[in-house]
N, C-alpha and C positions, 0 to 999 in steps of 0.2 A: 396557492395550492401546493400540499406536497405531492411529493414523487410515491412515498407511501401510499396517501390515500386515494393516489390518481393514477394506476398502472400505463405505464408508454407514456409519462409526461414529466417533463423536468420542472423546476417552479419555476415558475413565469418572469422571467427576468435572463442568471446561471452562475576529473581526478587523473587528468592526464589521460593519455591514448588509451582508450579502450581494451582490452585481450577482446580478440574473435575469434568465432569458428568457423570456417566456410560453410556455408548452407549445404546442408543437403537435400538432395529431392527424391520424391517420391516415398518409397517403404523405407527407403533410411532417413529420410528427413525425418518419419511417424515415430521411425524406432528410437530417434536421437528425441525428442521432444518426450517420448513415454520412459526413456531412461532417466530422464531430468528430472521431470516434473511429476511430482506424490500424485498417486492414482489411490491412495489409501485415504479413509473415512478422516475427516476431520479430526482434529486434536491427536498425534502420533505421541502416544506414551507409550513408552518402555521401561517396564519396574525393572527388568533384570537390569537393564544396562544407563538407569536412572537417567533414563533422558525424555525433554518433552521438545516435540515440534508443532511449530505451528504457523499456519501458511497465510500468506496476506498479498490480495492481487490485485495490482491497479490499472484500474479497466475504464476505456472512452475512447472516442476517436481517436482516428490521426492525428498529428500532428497539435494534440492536446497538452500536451505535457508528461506524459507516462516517465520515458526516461531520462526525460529532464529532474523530475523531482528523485531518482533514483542516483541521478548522476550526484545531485547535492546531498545528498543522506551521507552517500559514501565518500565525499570528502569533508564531513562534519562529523562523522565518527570516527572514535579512536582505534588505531592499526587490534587493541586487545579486545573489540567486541564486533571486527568486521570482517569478514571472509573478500574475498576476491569478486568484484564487481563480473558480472559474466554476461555480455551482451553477445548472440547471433547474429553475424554475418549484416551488415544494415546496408542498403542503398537509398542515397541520397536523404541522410541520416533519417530514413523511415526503418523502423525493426519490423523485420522479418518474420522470426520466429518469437523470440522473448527477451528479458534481460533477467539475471538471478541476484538479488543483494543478499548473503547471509549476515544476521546479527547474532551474536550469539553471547552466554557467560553463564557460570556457574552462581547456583542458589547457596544461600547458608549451609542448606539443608544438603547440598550436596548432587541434588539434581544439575544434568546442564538443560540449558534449555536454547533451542534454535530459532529466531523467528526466520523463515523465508519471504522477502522479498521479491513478485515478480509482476513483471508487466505484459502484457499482450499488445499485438499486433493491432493498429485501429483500421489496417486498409480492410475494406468490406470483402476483397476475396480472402482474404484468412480468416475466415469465420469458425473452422475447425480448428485451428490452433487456438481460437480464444477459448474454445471450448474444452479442450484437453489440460490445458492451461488452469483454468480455472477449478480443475476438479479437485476436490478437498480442501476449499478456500473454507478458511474461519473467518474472515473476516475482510471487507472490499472497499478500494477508497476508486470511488467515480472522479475523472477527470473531466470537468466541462468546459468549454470556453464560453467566456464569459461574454462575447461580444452577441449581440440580439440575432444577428446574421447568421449563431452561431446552432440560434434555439432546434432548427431543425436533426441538425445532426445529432445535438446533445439527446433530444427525444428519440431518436433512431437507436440508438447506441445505447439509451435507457431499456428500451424494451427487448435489444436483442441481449443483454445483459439478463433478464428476466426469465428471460427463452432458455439462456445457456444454462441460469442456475439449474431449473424444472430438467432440465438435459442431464442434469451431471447429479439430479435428486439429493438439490441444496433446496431450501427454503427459503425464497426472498424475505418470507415476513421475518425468521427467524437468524438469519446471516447479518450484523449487522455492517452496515455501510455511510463510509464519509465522503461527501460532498465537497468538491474542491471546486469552486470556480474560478480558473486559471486566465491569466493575460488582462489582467484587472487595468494593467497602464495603455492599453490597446484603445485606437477609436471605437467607439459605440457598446465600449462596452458596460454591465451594466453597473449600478453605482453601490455604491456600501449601503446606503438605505435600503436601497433592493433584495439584495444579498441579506440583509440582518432581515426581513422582513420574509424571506426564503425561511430562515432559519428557525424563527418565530413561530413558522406555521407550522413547518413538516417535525417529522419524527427526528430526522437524522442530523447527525450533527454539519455544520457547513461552515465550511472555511473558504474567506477569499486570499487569491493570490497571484502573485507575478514570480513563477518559478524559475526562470530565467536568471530573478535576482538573488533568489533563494527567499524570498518573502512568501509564508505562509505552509513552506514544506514542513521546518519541523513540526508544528502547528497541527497539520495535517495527520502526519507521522504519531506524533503525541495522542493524536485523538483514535486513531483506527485501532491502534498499540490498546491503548484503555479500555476502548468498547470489548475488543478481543477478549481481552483478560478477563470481563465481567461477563460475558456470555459463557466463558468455559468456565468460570471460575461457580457461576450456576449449574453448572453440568457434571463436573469431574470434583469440584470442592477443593481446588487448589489450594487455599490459605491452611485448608485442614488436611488434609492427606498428604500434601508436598510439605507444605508448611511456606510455601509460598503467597505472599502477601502482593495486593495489589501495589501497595510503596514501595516492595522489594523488586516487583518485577519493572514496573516506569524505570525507578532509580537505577536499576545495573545497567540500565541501557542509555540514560538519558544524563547522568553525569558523568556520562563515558563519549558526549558529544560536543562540540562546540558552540552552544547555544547564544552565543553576542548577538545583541540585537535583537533579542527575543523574551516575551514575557514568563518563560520557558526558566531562562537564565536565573530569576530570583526565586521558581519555584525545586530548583535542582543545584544551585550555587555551582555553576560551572561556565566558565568564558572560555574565552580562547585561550590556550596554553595548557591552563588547569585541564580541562577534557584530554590531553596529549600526555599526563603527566606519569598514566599506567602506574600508580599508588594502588589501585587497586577496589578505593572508595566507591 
């Protein structure tokens, strides 16, 4: 079954020390979290000052992998398309409030363009933070764990995910969303058959992974990145009015990364080194 066509249900199967901030509480913790994080309508274009942003938040339980696959992004991209890693205050490496990855680079055409990466909090009392968080998502990659033990939370975390969009007057049907099934080398959990058979049914697209190793992040990255681009690019006509192409937009970002080991690697000609080498390609 998909997640699509089964609302509250998952398919049946699933860079060095950090900079922090100290937590804040109460009305300044609300005020630090609304100063960060875009409370503006999806897709931020600015003709005057030719810039587009655009927001992308990865959302799941605890202890799922959120800023694990963030922490790998940022040491797989090159110092000229990556902003400073910005993780809140974390105990007992659970995030608190969020973490921010910016990616960023300039189009032919002269546009810059910014993607934000962020993640939310999975512990169940920060339920308003995932909410604040997630306002003006273009586009969502679902963190699940993979292991069977894990199905319930995964379906908990699915529909309060559903809850929050309706809250923040995103469209589930219409936001599109990547399916990570994370900790794939873990006991019980479920098997690649499974997972492709996940994949085969639902809408969405679904990647498995062991982010830990960094297997299946860019993967993941690669795909949220794409769906993005083609849902706004129906909406705002990027290739025609930026002059921004779907091959321009993957490519600034993605042979600006360290992709070894990845199938990634022969579709962007870029290894290790080469992604460091800031040419500029």
């Amino acid at each position: 079954m998909s997640i699509a066509s089964t609302p509250g249900t998952l398919p049946a199967f699933r860079v060095g020390p950090l900079p922090t901030i100290k937590p804040a509480v109460g009305r300044e913790g609300v005020k630090l979290l609304r100063s960060t994080v875009s409370q503006s309508p999806t897709l931020q274009l600015n003709h005057a000052q030719r810039e587009l942003t655009l927001k992308i938040v990865y959302y799941g339980p605890g202890l799922s992998g959120k800023t694990t696959n963030l922490r790998h992004l940022h040491a797989k991209a090159s110092p000229e398309v990556r902003g400073r890693l910005l993780t809140v205050e974390t105990h007992d490496d659970r995030t608190l409030f969020f973490d921010l990855l910016p990616v960023f680079f300039s189009t032919s055409s002269g546009f810059k363009v910014k993607v934000k990466l962020f993640t939310v909090p999975g512990q169940v009392i920060h339920n308003a933070t995932r909410r604040i968080v997630l306002q003006g998502a273009d586009a969502v990659v679902f963190i699940a764990d993979s292991r069977r033990g894990a199905t319930a939370d995964n379906n908990a975390y699915w529909r309060n995910l559903q809850e929050n969009m309706k809250e923040n007057n995103l469209d589930p049907s219409q936001v599109p969303v990547v399916i990570q099934f994370n900790k794939k080398d873990l006991p019980d959990a479920r098997t690649d058959a499974e997972i492709e058979e996940s994949r085969r049914r639902g809408g969405e697209a679904v990647v498995g992974a062991v982010a830990l190793r960094g297997e299946g992040v860019l993967e993941t990255f690669h795909a949220v990145a794409q769906a993005a681009y083609r849902r706004l690019d129906l909406r705002a006509h990027l290739a025609r009015n930026l002059g921004l192409t779907e091959a321009e937009f993957l490519g600034q970002i993605f042979r600006r990364m360290d992709l070894t080991g990845t199938a990634l690697a022969s579709m962007y000609g870029r290894a290790a080194g080469e992604a460091r080498s800031g040419d500029g390609r």
